[in-house]
C-alpha positions as CSV (number, residue, x, y, z in Angstrom):
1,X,110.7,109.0,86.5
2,X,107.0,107.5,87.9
3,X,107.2,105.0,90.5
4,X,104.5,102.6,90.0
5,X,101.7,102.1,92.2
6,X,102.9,98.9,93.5
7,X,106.1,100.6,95.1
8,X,103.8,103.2,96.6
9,X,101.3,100.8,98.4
10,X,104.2,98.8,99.5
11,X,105.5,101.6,101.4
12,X,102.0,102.4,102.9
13,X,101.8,98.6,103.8
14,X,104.6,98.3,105.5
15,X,104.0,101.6,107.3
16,X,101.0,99.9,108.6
17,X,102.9,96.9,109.4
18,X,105.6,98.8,111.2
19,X,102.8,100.8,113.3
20,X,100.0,97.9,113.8
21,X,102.3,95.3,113.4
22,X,105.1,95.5,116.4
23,X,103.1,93.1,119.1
24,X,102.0,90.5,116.4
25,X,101.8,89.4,112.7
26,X,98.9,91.5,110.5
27,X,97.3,89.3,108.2
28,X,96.9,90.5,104.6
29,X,93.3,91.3,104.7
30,X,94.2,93.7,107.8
31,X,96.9,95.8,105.7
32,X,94.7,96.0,103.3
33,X,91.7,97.1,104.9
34,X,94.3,99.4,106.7
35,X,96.0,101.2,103.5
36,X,92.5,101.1,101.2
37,X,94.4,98.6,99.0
38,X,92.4,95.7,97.7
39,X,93.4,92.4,99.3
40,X,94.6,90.4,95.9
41,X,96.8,93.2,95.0
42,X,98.3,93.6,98.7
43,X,98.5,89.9,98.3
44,X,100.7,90.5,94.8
45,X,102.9,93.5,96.6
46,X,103.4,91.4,100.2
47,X,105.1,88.3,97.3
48,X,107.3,90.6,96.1
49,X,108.3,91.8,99.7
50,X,108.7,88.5,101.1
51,X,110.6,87.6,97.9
52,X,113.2,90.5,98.8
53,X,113.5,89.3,102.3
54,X,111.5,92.4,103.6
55,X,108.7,90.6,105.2
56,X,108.5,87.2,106.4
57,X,105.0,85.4,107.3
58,X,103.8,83.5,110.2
59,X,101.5,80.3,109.9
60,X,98.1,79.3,111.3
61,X,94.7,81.5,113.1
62,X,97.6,84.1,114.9
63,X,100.0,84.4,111.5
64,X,100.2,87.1,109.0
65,X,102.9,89.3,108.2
66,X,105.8,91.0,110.4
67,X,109.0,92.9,109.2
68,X,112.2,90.7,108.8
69,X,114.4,93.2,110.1
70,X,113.5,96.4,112.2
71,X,112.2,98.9,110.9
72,X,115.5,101.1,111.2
73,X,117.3,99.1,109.2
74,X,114.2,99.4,106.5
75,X,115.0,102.0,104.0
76,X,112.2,103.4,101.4
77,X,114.4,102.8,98.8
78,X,115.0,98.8,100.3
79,X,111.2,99.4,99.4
80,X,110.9,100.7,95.8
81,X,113.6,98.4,94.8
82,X,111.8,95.6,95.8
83,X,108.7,96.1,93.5
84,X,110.2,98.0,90.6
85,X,114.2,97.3,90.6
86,X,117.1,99.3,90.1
87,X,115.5,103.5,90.9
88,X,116.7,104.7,87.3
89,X,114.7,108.1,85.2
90,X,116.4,106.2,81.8
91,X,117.8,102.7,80.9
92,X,121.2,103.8,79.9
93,X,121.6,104.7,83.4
94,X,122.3,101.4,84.5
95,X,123.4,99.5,81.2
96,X,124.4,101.8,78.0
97,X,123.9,99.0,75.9
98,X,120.3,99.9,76.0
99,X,120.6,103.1,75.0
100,X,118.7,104.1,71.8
101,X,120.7,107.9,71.3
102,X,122.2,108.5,68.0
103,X,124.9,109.9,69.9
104,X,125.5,107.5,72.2
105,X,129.3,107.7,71.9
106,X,129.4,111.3,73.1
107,X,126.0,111.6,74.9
108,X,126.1,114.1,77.7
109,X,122.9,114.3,79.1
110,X,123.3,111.0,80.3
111,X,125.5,112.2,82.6
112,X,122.5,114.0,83.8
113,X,120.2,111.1,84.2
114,X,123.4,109.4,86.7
115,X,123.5,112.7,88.9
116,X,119.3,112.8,88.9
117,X,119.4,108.7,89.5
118,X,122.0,109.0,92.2
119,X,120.1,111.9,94.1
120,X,117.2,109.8,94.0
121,X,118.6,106.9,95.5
122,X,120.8,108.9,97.8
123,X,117.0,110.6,99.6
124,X,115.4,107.4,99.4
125,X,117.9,104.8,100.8
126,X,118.6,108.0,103.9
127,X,115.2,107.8,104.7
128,X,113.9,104.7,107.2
129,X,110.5,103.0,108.0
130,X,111.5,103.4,111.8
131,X,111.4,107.4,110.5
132,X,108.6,107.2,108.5
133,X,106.4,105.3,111.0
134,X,108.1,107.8,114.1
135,X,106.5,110.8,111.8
136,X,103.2,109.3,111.5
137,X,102.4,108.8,115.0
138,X,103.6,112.1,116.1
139,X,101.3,113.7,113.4
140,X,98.5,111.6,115.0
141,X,99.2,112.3,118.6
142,X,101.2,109.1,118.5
143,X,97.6,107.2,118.2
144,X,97.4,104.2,115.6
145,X,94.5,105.0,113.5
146,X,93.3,102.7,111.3
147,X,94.0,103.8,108.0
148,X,97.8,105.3,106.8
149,X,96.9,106.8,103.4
């Protein structure tokens, strides 16, 4: 299984957010410059993510982006799902009706691709942006640098 790209910078945007973010609303342009993301597709991601319910914007010169919720209650795999759906290695996993196996009616190893796709989803929905964004400022002597990536 590859997460896309989008799902990745998503998760370094709202790191950003969660560490540049806590006083006021970041405008796009600042998350981007921030991650190394370009602003149209940070634009494209922040959609998706106020689509989801993640994020939620402000209006006018002071507005941007801030999180919807705290970030405790922000897990990475809140995240992933927001930008690429349902965190499955196969399509059977989630609907069998797609599955192209000739032996479909006794296939095993898709009982593999459940435990994989569960294991998955169990790390990523344990781990928090409150975590995530708690580990980045202790790595940087709980400064907030500029750039996450």
């Amino acid at each position: 299984m590859k997460l896309s790209t989008k799902s990745r910078y998503a998760l370094e945007g709202l790191l950003y957010l969660s560490v540049h973010g806590s006083n006021q609303p970041l405008s796009v342009k600042d998350i981007a410059a921030g991650t190394g993301v370009t602003v149209a597709y940070m634009e494209q991601i922040f959609f998706s993510l106020k689509k989801s319910g993640l994020v939620s914007t402000t209006r006018g010169a002071r507005g941007g982006y801030e999180l919807s919720q705290p970030a405790e209650e922000i897990s990475v795999g809140m995240i992933i799902r927001a930008i690429d759906g349902n965190i499955v290695p196969v399509k059977c996993v989630d609907n069998l009706s797609l599955c192209t196996s000739r032996v479909r009616s006794n296939c095993v190893s898709r009982q593999v691709w459940i435990q994989v796709s569960n294991a998955i989803a169990d790390v990523a929905d344990s781990l928090t942006l409150e975590e995530l964004k708690n580990k980045y400022l202790a790595e940087n002597g709980g400064a907030e640098h500029e750039n996450i990536n």
